[in-house]
Backbone as JSON Lines, residues from 0, in Angstrom:
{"i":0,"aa":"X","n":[147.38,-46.74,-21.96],"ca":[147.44,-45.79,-23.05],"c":[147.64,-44.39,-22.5]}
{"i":1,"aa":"X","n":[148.3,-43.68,-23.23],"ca":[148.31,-42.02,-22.96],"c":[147.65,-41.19,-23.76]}
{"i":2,"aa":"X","n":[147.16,-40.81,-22.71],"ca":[146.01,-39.89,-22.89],"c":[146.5,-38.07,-23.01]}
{"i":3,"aa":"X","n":[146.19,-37.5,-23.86],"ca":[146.41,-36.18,-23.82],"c":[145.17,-35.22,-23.98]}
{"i":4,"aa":"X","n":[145.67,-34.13,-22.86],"ca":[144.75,-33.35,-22.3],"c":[145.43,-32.09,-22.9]}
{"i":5,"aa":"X","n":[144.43,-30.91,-23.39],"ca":[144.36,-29.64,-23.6],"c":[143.76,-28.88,-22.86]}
{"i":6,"aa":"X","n":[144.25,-27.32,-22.05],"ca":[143.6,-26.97,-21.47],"c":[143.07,-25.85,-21.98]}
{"i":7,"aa":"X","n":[142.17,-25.05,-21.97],"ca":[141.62,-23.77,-22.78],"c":[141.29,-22.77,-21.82]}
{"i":8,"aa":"X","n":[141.78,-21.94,-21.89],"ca":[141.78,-20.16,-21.47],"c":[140.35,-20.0,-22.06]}
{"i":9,"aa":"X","n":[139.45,-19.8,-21.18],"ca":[138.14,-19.38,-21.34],"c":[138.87,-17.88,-21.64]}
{"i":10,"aa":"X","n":[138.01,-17.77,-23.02],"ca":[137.98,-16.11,-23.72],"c":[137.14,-15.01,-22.4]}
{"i":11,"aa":"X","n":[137.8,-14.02,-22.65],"ca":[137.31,-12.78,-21.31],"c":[136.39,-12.13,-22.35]}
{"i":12,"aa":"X","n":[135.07,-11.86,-21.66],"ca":[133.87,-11.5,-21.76],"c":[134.41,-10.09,-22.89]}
{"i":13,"aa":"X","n":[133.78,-9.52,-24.07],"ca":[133.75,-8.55,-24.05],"c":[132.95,-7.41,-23.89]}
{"i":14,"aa":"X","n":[131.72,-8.09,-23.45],"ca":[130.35,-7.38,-22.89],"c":[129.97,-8.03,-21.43]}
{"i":15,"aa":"X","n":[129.85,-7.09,-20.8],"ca":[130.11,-6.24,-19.81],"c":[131.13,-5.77,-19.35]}
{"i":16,"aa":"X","n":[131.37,-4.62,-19.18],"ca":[132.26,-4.24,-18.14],"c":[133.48,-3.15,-18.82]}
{"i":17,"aa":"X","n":[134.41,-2.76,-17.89],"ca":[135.04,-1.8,-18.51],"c":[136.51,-2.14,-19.03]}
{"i":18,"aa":"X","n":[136.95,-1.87,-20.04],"ca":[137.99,-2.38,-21.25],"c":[138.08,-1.04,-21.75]}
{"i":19,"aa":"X","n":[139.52,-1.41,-22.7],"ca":[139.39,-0.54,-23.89],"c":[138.94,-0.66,-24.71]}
{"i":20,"aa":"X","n":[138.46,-0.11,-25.67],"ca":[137.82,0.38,-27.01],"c":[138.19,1.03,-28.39]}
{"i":21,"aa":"X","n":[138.38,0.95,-29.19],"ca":[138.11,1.21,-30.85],"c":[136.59,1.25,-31.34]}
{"i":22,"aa":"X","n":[136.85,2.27,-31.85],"ca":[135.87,2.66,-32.76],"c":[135.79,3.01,-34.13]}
{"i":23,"aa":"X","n":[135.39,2.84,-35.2],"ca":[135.34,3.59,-36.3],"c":[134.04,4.31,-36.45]}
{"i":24,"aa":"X","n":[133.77,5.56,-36.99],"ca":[133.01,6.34,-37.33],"c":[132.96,6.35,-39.3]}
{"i":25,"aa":"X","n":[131.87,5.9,-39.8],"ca":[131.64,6.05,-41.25],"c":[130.95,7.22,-41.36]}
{"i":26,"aa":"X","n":[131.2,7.77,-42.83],"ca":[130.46,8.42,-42.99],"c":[130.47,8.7,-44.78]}
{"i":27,"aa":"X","n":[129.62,8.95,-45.17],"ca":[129.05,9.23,-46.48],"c":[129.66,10.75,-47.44]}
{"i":28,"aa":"X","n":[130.56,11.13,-46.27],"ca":[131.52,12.77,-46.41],"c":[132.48,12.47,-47.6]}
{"i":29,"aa":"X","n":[132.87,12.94,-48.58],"ca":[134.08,13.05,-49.66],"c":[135.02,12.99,-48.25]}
{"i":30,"aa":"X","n":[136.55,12.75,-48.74],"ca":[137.39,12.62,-47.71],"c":[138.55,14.17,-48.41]}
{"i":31,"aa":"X","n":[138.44,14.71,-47.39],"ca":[139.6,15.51,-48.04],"c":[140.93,15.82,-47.04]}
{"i":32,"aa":"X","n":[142.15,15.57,-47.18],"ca":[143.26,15.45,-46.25],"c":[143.43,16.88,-45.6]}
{"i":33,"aa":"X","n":[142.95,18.22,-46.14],"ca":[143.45,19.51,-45.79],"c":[142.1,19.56,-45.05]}
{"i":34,"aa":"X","n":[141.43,18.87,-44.55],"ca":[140.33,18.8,-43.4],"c":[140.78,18.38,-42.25]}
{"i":35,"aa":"X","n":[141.45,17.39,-42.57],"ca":[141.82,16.28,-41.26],"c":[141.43,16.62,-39.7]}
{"i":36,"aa":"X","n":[141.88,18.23,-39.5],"ca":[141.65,18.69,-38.24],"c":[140.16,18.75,-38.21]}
{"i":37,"aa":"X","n":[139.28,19.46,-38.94],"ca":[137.73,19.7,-38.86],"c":[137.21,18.0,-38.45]}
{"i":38,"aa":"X","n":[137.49,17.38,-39.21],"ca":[137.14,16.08,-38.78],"c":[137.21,15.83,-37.59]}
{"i":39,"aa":"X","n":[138.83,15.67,-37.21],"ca":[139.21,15.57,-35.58],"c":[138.32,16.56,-34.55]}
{"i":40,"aa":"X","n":[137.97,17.74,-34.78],"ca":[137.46,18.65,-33.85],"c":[136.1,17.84,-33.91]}
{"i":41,"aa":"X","n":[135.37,17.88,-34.8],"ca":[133.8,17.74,-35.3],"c":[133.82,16.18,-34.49]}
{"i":42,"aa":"X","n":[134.66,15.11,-34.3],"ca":[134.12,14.31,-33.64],"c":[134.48,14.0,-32.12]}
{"i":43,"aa":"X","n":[135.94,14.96,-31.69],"ca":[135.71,15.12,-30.41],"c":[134.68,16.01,-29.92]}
{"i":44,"aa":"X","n":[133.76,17.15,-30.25],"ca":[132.9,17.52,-29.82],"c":[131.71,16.47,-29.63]}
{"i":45,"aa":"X","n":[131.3,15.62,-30.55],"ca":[130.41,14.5,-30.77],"c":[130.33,13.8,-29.72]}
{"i":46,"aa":"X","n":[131.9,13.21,-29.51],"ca":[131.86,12.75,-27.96],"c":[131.66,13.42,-27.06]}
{"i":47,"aa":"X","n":[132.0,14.62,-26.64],"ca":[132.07,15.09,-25.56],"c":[130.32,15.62,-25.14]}
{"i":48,"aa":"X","n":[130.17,15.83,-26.22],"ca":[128.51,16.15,-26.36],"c":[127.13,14.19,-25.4]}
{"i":49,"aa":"X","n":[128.21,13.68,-25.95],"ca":[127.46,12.87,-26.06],"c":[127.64,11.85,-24.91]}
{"i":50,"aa":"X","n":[129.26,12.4,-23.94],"ca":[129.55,12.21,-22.54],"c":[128.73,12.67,-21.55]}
{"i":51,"aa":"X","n":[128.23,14.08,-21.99],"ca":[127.66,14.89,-20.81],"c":[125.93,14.71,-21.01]}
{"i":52,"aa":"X","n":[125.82,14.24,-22.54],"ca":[124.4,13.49,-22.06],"c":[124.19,12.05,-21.4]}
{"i":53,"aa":"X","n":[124.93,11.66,-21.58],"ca":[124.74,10.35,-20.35],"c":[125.41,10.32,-18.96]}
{"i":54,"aa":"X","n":[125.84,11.82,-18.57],"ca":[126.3,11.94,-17.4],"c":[127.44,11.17,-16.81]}
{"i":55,"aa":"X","n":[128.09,11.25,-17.5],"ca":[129.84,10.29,-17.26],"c":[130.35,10.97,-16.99]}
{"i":56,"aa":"X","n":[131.41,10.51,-15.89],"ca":[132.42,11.03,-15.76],"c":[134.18,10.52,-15.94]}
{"i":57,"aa":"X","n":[133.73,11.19,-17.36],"ca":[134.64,10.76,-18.19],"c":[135.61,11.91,-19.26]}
{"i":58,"aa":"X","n":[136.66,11.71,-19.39],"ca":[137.24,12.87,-19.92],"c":[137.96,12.44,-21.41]}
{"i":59,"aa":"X","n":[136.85,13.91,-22.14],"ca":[137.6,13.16,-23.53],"c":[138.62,13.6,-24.37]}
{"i":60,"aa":"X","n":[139.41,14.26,-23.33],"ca":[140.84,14.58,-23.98],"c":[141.65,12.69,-23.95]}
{"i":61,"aa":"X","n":[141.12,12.39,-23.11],"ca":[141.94,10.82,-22.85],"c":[141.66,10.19,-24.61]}
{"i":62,"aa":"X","n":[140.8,10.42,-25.39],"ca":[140.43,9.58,-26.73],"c":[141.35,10.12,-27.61]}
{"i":63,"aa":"X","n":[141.73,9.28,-28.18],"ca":[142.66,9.35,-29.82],"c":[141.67,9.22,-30.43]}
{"i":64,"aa":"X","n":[141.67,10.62,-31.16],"ca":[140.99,10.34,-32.63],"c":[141.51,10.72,-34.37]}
{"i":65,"aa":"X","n":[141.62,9.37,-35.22],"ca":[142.19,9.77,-36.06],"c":[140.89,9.83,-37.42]}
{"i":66,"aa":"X","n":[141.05,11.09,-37.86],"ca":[139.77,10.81,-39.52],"c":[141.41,9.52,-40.15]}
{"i":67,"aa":"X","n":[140.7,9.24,-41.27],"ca":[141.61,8.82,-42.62],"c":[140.43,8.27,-43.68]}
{"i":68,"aa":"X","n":[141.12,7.77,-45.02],"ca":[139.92,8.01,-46.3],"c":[140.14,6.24,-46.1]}
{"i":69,"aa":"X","n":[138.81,6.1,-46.77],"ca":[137.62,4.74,-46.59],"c":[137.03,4.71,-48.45]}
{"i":70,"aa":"X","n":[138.02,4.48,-48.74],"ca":[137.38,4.32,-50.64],"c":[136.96,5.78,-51.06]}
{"i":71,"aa":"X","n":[137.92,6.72,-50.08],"ca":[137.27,8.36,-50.78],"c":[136.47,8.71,-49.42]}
{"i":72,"aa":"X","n":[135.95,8.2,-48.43],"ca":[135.1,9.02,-47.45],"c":[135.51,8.77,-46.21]}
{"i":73,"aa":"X","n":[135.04,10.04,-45.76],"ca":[135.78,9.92,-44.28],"c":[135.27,8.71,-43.34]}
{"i":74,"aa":"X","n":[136.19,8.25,-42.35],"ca":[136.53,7.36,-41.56],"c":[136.95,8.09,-40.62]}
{"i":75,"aa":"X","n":[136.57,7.99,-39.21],"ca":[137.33,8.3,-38.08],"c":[137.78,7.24,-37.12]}
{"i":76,"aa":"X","n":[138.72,6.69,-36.45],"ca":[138.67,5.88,-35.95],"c":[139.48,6.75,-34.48]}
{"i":77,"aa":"X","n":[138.37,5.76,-33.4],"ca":[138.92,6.09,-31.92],"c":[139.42,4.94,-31.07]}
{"i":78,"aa":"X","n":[140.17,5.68,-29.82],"ca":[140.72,4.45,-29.38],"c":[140.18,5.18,-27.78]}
{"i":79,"aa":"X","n":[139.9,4.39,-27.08],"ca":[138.97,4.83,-25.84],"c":[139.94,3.72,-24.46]}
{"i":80,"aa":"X","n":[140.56,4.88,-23.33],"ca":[141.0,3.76,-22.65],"c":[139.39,3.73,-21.46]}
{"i":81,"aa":"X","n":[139.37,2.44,-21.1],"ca":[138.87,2.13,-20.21],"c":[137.43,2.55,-19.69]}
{"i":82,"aa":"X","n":[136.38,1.85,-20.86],"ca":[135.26,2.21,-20.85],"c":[134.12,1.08,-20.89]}
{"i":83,"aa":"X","n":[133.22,1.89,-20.16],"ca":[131.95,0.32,-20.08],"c":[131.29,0.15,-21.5]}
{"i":84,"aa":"X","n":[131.78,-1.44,-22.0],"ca":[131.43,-1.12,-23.22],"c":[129.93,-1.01,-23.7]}
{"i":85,"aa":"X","n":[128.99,-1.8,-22.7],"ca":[127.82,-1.45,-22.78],"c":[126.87,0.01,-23.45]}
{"i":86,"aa":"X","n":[127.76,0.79,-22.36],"ca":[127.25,2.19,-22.44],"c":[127.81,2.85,-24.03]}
{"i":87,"aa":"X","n":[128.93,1.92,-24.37],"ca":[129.96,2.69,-25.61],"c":[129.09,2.46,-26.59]}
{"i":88,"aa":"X","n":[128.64,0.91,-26.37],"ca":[127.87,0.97,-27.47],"c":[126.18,1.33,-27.79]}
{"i":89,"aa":"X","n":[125.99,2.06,-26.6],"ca":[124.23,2.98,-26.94],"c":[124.61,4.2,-26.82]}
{"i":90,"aa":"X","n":[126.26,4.9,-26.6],"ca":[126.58,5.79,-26.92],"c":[126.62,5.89,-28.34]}
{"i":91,"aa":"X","n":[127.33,5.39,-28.84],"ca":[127.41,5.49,-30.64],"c":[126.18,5.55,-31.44]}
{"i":92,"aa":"X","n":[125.63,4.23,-30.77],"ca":[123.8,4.57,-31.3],"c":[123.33,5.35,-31.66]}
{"i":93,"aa":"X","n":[123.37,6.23,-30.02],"ca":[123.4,7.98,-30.27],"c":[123.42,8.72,-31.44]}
{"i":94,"aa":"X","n":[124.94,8.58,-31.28],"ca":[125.72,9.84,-31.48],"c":[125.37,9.61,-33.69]}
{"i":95,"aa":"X","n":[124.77,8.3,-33.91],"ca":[124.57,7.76,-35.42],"c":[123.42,8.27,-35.38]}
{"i":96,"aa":"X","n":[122.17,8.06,-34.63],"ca":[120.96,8.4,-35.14],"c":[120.9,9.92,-34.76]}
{"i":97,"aa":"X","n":[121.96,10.65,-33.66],"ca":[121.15,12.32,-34.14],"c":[122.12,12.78,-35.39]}
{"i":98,"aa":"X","n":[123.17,12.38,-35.77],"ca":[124.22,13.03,-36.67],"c":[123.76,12.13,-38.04]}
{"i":99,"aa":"X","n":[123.34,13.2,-39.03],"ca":[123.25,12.87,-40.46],"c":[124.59,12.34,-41.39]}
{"i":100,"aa":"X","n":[125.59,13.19,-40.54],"ca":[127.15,12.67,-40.93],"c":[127.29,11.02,-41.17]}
{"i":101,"aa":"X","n":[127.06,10.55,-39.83],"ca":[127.69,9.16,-39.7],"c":[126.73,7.97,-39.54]}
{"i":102,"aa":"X","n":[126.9,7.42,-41.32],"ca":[126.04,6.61,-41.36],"c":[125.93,5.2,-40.66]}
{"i":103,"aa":"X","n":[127.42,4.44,-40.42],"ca":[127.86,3.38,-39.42],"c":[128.57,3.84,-38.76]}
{"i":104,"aa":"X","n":[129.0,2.79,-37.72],"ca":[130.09,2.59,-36.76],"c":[130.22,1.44,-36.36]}
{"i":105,"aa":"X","n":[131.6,0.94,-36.2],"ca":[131.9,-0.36,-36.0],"c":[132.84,-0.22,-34.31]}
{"i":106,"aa":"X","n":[132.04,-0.9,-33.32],"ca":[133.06,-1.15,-31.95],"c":[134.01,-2.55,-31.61]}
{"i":107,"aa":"X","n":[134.65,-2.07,-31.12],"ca":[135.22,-3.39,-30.5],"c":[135.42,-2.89,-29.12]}
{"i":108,"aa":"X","n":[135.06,-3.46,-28.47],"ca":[135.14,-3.21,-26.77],"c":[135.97,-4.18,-25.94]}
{"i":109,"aa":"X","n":[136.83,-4.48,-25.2],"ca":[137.37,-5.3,-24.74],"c":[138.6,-6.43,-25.29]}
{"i":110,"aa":"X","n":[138.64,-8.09,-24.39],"ca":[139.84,-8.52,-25.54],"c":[139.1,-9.06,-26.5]}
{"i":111,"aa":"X","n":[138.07,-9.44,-26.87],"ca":[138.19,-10.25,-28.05],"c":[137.69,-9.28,-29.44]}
{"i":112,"aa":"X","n":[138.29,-10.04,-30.57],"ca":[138.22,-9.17,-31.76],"c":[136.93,-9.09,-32.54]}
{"i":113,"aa":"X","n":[135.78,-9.24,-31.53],"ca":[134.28,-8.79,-32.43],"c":[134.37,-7.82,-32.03]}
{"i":114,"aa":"X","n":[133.57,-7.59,-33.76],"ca":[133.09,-6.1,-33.95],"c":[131.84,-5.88,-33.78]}
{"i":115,"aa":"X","n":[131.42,-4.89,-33.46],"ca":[129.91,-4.79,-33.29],"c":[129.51,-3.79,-34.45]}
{"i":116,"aa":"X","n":[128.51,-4.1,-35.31],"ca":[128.29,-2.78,-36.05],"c":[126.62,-2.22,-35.72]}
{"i":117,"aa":"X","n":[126.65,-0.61,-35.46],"ca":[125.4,0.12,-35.56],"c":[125.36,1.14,-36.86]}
């Protein structure tokens, strides 16, 4: 008889280690389009604030960050090259529990498509 065999690509870890990243930033803000930049500024400072408290050396001109509207409220979403996602995600932690702004955030770190939400 013939027998058939499948072979399977073990999925690559997406916790530990360093990958790229997406992020979304929620927040409870009205969304208004003639903001767009305040948004963009207000959450690259967030990061960068929140780089130099965990002592990285890491540069956050490298992050894309775009706001856009979420049923009417702002949404930011980032795209992060090449970061430990570990740290990305007790960074966000962070950056949610000191900022009244942003009530979730959803990560994806690495290849596979879970999301993590804080």
């Amino acid at each position: 008889s013939f027998r058939r065999i499948q072979a399977c690509t073990p999925a690559a870890p997406a916790l530990p280690g360093i990958a790229p990243a997406q992020v979304t930033l929620f927040t409870d803000q009205p969304y208004d389009a003639n903001k767009a930049t305040f948004y963009s500024t207000f959450t690259k400072n967030q990061i960068t604030d929140a780089i130099k408290k965990n002592n990285l050396p890491y540069d956050p001109s490298s992050i894309t960050v775009k706001p856009r509207d979420v049923n009417g409220k702002v949404a930011v979403d980032l795209e992060i090259p090449n970061v430990d996602c570990l740290l990305l995600t007790t960074m966000v932690s962070q950056m949610k529990s000191q900022n009244f702004l942003i009530t979730s955030a959803g990560i994806r770190c690495g290849l596979l498509p879970t999301v993590t939400y804080v």
